[in-house]
N, C-alpha and C positions, 0 to 999 in steps of 0.2 A: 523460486517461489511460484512461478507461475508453468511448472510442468504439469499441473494435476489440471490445468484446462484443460489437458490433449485428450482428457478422459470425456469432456462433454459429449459427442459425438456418439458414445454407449451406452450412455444413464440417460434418464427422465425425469429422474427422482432419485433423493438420497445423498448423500453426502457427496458425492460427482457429478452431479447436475449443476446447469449452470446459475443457479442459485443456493450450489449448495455448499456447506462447510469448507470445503476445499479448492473449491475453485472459483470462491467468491470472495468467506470473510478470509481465511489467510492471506494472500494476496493484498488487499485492501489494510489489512493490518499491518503486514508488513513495513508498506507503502508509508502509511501515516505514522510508524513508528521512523523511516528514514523523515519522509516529510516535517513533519511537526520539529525536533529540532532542527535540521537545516533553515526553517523558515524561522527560528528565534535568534540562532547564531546570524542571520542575515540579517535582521533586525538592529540587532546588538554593533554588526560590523558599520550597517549604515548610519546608526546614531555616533558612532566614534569617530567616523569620517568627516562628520559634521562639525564635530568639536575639534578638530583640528585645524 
């Protein structure tokens, strides 16, 4: 997900810049789509550790 950085370097603007579509929100969605559940299942693991 994060090969479409390698393009900042050539853009200014536009969906390859480094605030742009591609090399910014995909990336970061990605991200928070792995993030966001791992940090519930953690959650979840350490309240049942607890009750044990």
């Amino acid at each position: 997900m994060f090969t479409p950085a390698s393009f900042i370097v050539f853009f200014k603007d536009g969906p390859f810049a480094w605030n742009g579509v591609f090399v910014w929100w995909v990336p970061v969605t990605a991200f928070l789509v792995w993030f966001v559940p791992n940090f519930v299942m953690l959650l979840r693991a350490v309240d049942a550790d607890d009750l044990a």
